[in-house]
N, C-alpha and C positions, 0 to 999 in steps of 0.2 A: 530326237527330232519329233515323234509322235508328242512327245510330254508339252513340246512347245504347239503344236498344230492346235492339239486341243486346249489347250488357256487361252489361245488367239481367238479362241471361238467364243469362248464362254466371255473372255471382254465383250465382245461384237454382240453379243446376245443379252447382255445381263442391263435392262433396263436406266439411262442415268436417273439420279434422285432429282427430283422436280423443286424447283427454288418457292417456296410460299409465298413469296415475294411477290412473284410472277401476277399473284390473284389482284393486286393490287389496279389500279386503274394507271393508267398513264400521266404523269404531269401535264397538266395542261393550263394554259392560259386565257382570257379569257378579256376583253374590251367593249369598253362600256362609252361610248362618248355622250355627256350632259349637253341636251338642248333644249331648255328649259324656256318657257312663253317669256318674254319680256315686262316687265314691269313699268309703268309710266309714273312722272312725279311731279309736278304743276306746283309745287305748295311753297317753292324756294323762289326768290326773287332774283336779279342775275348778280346783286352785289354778294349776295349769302353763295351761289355756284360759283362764284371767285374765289371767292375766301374756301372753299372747299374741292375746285380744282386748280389752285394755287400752283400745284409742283407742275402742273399741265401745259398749264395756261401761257403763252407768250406774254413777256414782260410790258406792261400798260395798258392790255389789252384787257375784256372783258369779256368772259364766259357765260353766253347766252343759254346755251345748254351743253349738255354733258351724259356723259355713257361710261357706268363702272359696272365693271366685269369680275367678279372676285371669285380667282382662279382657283380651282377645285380638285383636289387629289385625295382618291380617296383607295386605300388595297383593303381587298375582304379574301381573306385565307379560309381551306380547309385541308389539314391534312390528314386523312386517315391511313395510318399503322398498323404494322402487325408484330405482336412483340412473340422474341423468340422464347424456346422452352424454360431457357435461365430467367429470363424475366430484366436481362440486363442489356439485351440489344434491341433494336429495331428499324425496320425498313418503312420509310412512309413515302407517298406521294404527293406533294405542292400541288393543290388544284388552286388556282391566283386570279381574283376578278381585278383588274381594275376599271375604275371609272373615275372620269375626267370632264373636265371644261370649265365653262364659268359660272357660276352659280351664285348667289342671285344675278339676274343683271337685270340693269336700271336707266334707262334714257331720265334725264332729267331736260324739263325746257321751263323757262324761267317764267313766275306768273305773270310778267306783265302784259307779256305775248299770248293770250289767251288762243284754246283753241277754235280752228276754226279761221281764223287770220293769216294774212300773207303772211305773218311774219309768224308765226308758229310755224307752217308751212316748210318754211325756209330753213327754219333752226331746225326743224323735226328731220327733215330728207338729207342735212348735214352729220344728224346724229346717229341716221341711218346706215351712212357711209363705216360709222367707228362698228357699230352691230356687226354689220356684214364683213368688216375684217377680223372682228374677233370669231365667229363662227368659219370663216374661212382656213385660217390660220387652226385653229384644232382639229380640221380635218386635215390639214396638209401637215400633220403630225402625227395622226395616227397611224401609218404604215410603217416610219422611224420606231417609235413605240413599239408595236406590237414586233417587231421582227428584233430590236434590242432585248425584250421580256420573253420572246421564246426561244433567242441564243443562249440564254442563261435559263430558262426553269423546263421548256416544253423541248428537254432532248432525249427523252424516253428514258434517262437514267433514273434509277430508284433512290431515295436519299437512306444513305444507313447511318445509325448511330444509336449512340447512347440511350438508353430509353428517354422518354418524356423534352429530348432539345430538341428534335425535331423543329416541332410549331417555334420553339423559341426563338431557334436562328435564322428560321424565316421570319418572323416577325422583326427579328432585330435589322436584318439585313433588308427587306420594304422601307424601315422607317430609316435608316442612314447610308443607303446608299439610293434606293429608287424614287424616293417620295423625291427628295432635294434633285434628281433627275428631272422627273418630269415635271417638276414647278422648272426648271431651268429652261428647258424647251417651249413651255410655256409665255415665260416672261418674253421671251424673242417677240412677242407681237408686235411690245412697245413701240417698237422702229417703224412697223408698219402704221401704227397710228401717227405716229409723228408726222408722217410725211400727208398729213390727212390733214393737219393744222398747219399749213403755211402760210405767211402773212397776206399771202395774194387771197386765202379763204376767207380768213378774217375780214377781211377790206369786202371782201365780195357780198358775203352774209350783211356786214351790217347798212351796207349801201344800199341793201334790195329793197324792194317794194316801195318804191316811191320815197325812200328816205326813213320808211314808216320806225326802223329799227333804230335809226341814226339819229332820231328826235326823242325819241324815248331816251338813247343813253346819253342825249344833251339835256335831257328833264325839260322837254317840249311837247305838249298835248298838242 
């Protein structure tokens, strides 16, 4: 009984070994939302904005101006390692930026509406309307994002492996599983602009200012 009192002790007493691992920094994730100044484009006419927002456009209708958003996904990895004495394991940690939105974007209003004109005016504060839901819509996406990217990297767990796959398999795994994620949550806008183009807008826009639009796209000075 003595022989077992004291080994009980000396477990209790004898320091455990400390994981190297441990030194490593936590996983963490990290969100980046693009809100970049808007870009203007005067230089297209409303027949060339048709022909260019063709897939947009309600069928016979004419596309006075326009707002392309060209949606942006972008992951920047760091993982630093620490490899073990054999030189054939190791423990790293996913530190994971990403950053998002739309990048460039572009109001287009067609030259013949110069600015400065009701009717620039009209087409401008319609194309305002598309702006404000694409910048809407990528904040009402960020909290989804960020809480799906730290269920899966920012759970305090260490990644072990193989020497040197670490970066790999997070790289592999950002570009076929996350990247095609968040363009997917992203495209969801579309529905919200749609409902931004109903024919009652159409009609509304080109009726305004005195007819001033509606003589234009009858080729009436």
């Amino acid at each position: 009984m003595p022989f077992l009192l004291i080994l009980s002790l000396l477990l209790i007493a004898s320091p455990s070994r400390a994981d190297p691992c441990d030194e490593l920094p936590k996983p963490s994730v990290t969100i980046k939302r693009i809100d970049e100044r808007i870009s203007y484009n005067t230089e297209y006419g409303y027949k060339s904005l048709t022909n260019i927002g063709a897939s947009l456009a309600r069928p016979g209708k004419q596309v006075l101006g326009l707002t392309r958003g060209q949606a942006t996904v972008s992951f920047a990895s760091n993982t630093p390692a620490i490899i073990d004495p054999t030189g054939r394991w190791e423990c790293a940690s996913p530190q994971i930026t990403l950053s998002f939105g739309f990048s460039p974007m572009t109001v287009y209003v067609a030259r013949e509406f110069p600015e400065g004109s009701c009717a620039y005016k009209e087409i401008h504060e319609h194309e305002m309307r598309h702006v404000e839901v694409y910048r809407k819509h990528i904040a009402s996406i960020e909290k989804e994002l960020t809480d799906s990217l730290n269920a899966r990297f920012a759970t305090g767990a260490i990644w072990r492996g193989q020497v040197g796959q670490t970066a790999s398999r997070l790289r592999q795994e950002l570009d076929a599983r996350w990247a095609p994620y968040v363009q997917m949550l992203i495209k969801r806008v579309d529905d919200a602009q749609a409902k931004i183009d109903t024919a009652e807008e159409y009609e509304r826009v080109a009726n305004a200012c005195n007819g001033e639009i509606s003589k234009v796209l009858r080729g009436k000075s």
